[in-house]
C-alpha positions in Angstrom: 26.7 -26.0 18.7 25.0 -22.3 18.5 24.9 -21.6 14.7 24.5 -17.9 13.5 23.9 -16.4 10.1 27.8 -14.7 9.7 28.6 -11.6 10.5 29.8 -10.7 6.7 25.7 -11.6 5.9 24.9 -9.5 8.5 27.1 -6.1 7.9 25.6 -6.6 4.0 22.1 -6.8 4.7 22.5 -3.5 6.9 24.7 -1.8 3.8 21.3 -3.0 1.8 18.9 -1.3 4.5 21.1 1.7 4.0 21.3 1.8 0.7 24.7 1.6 0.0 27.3 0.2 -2.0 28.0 -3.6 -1.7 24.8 -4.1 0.1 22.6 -7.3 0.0 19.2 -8.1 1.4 19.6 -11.3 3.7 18.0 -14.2 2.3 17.6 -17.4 4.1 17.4 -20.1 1.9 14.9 -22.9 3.3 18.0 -25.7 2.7 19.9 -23.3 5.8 19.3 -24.6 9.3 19.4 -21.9 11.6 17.7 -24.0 14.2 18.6 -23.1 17.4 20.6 -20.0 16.0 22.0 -17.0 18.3 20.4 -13.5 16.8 20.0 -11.6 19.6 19.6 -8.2 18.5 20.5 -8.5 15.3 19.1 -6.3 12.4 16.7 -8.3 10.4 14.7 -6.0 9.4 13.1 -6.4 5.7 15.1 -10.2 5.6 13.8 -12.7 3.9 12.9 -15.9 6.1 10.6 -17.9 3.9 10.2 -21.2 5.3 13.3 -21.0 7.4 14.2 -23.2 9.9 14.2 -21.1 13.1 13.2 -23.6 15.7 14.8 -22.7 19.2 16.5 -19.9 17.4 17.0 -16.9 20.2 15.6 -13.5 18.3 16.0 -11.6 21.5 16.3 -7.9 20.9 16.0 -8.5 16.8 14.6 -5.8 14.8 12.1 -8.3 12.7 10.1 -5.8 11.3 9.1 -5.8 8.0 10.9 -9.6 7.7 9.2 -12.0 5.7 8.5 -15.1 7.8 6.0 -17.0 5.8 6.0 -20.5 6.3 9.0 -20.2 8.6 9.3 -22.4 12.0 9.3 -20.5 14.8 8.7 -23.2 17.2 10.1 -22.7 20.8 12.1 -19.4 19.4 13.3 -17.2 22.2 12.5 -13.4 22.2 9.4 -13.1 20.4 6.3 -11.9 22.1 4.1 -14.5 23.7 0.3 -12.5 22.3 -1.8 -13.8 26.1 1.0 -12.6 27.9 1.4 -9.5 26.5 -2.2 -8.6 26.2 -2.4 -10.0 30.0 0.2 -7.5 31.3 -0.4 -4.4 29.1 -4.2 -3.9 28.9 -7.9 -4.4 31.4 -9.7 -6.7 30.3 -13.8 -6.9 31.4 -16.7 -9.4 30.9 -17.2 -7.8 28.0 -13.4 -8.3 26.5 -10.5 -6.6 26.3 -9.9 -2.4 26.8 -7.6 -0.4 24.3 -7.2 2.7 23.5 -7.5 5.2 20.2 -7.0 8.5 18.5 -8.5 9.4 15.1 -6.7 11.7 12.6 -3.6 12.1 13.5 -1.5 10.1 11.3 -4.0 8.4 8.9 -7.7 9.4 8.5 -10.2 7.5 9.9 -12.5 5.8 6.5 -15.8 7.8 5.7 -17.7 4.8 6.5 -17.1 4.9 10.3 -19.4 6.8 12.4 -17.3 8.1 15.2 -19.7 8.1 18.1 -20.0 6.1 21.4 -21.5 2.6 21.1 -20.3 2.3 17.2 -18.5 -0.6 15.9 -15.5 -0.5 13.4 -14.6 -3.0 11.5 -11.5 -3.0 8.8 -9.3 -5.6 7.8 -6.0 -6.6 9.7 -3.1 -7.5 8.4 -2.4 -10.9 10.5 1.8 -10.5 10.2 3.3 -9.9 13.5 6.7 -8.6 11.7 4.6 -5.7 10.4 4.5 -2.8 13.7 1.6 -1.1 12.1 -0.2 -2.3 9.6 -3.7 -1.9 8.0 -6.3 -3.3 10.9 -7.8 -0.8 13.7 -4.6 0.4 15.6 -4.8 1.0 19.2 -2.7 1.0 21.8 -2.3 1.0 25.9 -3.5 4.5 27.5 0.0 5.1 28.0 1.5 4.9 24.5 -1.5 7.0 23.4 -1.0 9.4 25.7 2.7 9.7 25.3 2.6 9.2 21.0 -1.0 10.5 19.8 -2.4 13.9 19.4 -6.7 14.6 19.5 -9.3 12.9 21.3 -8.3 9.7 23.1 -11.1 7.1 23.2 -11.6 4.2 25.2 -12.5 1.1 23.3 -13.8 -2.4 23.6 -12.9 -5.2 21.9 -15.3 -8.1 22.5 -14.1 -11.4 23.4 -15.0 -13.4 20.3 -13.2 -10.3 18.3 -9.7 -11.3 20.3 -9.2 -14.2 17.3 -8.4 -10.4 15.2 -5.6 -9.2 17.8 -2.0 -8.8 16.3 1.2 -8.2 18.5 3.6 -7.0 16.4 7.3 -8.9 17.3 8.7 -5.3 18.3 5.3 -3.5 19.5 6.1 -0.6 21.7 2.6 -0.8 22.9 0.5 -0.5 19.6 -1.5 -3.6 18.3 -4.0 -4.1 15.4 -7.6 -5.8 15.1 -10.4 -6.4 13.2 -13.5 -4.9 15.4 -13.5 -2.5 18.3 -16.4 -0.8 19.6 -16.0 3.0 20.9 -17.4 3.4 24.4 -16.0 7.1 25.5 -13.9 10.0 24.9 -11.5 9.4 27.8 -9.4 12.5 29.3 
């Protein structure tokens, strides 16, 4: 049996996310077994999946971001970013660790406290939910989303193989993920 959350649930959390008239955020109550359940591509955004039941569920295509998932079961759920093989596909990795890459200023200003020079490390901290597409954390990206969505200097940057514990994949990254601690190396053209 494929069990879904209804469509009437559905068309009111989207009047919520617009907010309009007869709108209501989706909450999943933990006592609802959506085990299993069919939401590909549904708009979940900003739902509320505390300690939900999601085991098997297919997500494919869902717009999770900003969903509360705390405590929720998301064992062998369909459509959600496997974090190795999306790091293993999208960006060079070394015998030093992993390669991403960085702007500074563009949208947020880099803290006073980092020295923005070759061979310096940042550190901040990340914000560990993979619903949130970019939140606080260093955020850098493949050489080809920062060429294609930053402005300014693009550096190359390391970050070291015991730092990879840090990495976040957001569920709906478009190429930009968040860490802990990179290490600048160069000013890349």
């Amino acid at each position: 049996m494929i069990i879904s959350i209804s469509r009437e649930r559905l068309d009111k959390h989207a009047k919520w996310l617009r907010d309009e008239a007869g709108g209501e955020r989706l909450v999943v109550m933990p006592s609802e077994d959506l085990s299993g359940a069919d939401l590909r591509s549904a708009n979940l955004r900003s739902a509320d999946f505390r300690s939900a039941d999601l085991r098997s569920a297919d997500l494919s295509g869902a717009d999770l971001s900003g969903a509360d998932l705390r405590s929720a079961d998301l064992s062998s759920a369909l459509g959600l970013p496997d974090c190795i093989d999306y790091l293993s596909a999208n960006f060079e990795f070394n015998d030093d660790g992993m390669i991403a890459y960085k702007t500074f200023g563009g949208n947020y200003a880099a803290p006073r406290r980092w020295a923005i020079e070759p061979g310096s490390v940042l550190n901040e901290v990340v914000n560990p939910l993979p619903t949130t597409n970019c939140g606080c954390g260093i955020n850098v990206a493949t050489r080809k989303w920062v060429k294609a969505n930053a402005s300014g200097a693009m550096w190359r940057v390391l970050i070291r193989w015991m730092w990879l514990p840090s990495v976040v994949v957001p569920f709906d990254t478009d190429g930009k993920i968040r860490c802990g601690r990179v290490e600048l190396i160069e000013v890349v053209e």
